[in-house]
N, C-alpha and C positions, 0 to 999 in steps of 0.2 A: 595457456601453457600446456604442452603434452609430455608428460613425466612415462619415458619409454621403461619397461621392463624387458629384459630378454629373454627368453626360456628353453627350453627342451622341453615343446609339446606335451610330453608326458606328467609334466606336474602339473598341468590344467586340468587334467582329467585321470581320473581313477576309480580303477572295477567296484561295482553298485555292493557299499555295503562294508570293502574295506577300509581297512585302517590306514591313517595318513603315513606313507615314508618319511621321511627325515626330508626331501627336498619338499614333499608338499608341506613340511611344519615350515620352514623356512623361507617357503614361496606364499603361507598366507601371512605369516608375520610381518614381511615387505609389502604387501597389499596393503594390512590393517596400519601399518605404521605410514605406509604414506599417502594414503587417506587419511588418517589424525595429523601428518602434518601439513597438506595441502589444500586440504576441503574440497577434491574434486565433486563435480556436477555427475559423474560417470568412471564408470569402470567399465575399460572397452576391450576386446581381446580379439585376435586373431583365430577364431574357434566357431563352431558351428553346432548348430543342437543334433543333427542329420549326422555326423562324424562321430560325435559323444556315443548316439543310440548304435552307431553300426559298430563302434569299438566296445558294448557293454559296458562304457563309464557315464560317472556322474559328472558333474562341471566340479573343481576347487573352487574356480574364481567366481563364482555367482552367489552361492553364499557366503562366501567371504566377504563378497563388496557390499549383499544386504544388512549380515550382520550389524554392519557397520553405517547403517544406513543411507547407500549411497547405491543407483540405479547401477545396472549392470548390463552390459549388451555385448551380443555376437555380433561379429562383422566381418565374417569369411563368408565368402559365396560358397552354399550348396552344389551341388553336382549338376544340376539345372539350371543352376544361375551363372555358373563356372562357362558354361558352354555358351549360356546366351551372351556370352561378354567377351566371347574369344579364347579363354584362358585354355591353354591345352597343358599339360600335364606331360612330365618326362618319361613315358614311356611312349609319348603320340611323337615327340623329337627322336627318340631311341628309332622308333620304328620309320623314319623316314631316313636314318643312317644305314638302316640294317644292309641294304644291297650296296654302302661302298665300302668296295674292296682296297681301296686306300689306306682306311683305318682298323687298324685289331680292335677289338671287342673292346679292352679298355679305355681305346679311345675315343670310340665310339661313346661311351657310357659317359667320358668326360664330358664330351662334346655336348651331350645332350642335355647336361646337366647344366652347364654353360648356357644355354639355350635357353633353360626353361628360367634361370637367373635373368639375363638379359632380355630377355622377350616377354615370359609370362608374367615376371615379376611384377613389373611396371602396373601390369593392366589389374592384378589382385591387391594391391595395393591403394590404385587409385579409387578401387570399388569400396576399400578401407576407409577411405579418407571421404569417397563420394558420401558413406554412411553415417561418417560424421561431421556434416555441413553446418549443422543447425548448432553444433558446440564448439567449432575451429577457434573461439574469443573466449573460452574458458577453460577451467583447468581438467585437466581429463586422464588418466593411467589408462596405458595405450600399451596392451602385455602383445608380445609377438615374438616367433621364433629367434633365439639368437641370431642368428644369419640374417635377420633383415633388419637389423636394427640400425646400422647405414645407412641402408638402401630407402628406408620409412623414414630416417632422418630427413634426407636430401630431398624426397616428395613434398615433406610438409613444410623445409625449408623456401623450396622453390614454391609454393601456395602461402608462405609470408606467414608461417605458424612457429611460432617459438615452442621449442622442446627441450628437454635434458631427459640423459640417461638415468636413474636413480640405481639400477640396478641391472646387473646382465651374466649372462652364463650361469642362472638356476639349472641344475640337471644337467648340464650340459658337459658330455665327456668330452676326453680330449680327441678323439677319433673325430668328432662331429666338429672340432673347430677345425682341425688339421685340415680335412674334406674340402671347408668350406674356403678356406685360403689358398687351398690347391686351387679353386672354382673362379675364385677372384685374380689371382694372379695367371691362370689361362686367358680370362676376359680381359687381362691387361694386354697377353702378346698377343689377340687376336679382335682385337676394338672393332671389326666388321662385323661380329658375332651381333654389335648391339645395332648394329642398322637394317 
């Protein structure tokens, strides 16, 4: 079973040395507590060690899951690995709208962003789940940006992997769901975007 968390990126990691915010006290407390109820084999996260160093933070989730005596892993692709897998990033979609003059800049930005849901998505995700093959039959906390919480559902549904949500929207303002339902319900009146 894969027990999803969803988050705002920025409670997984923070500047080398500061003190915890109030969403990382609350973001490790759902860690440690559903680890003592579950006994995961793993604490897995959508996060990278190469992201942590280039933003000057530390990881939250990795001591929090030692603490507690339970292995801890990255499994976002690096920026080298990102490439070797396909995955392009919404400024390389941005940049292939940039010369049509059909769409205003906002739409453009939509579009792109649409884009990188339905096309890049899929393929970072899979390299997710590709990472954890060897534990798909055990119980596992699977932390990932709120917005993919879905989208990582439906992956590991269709691979025959049972999950629940335990928790979702740590950090997570309201601007950044607003954004993200804007994103989804564009992908709705535009379903060619995902082929």
């Amino acid at each position: 079973m894969f027990y999803i968390v969803g988050v705002s990126h920025h409670v997984q990691g923070k500047k080398i040395g500061e003190l915890d915010t109030q969403n990382h006290t609350k973001y490790r407390a759902i860690i440690s507590e559903t680890i003592a109820r579950f006994h995961p084999v793993l604490v897995a996260e959508e996060m990278n060690e190469e992201q942590l160093r280039t933003n000057g933070e530390e990881s939250v989730t990795k001591p929090t899951a030692e603490s507690c005596g339970v292995k801890h892993c990255f499994c976002d692709p690096d920026e080298k690995t990102r490439k070797e897998i396909g995955y392009r990033d919404r400024l390389s979609y941005l940049f292939d709208l940039w010369h049509d003059k059909t769409l205003s800049q906002s739409q453009r930005e939509e579009q792109a962003t649409a884009l990188l849901v339905a096309k890049s998505w899929p393929i970072r995700e899979k390299f997710w789940l590709d990472h954890l093959k060897d534990v798909w039959d055990k119980n596992v906390i699977f932390v990932c940006g709120n917005a993919h919480v879905e989208t990582f559902i439906e992956r590991l549904t269709m691979n025959r992997i049972l999950s629940t949500v335990i928790e979702r929207g740590i950090g997570v303002d309201p601007q950044e769901i607003e954004g993200h339902n804007r994103i989804v319900a564009y992908l709705e009146s535009h379903p060619e975007l995902r082929s």
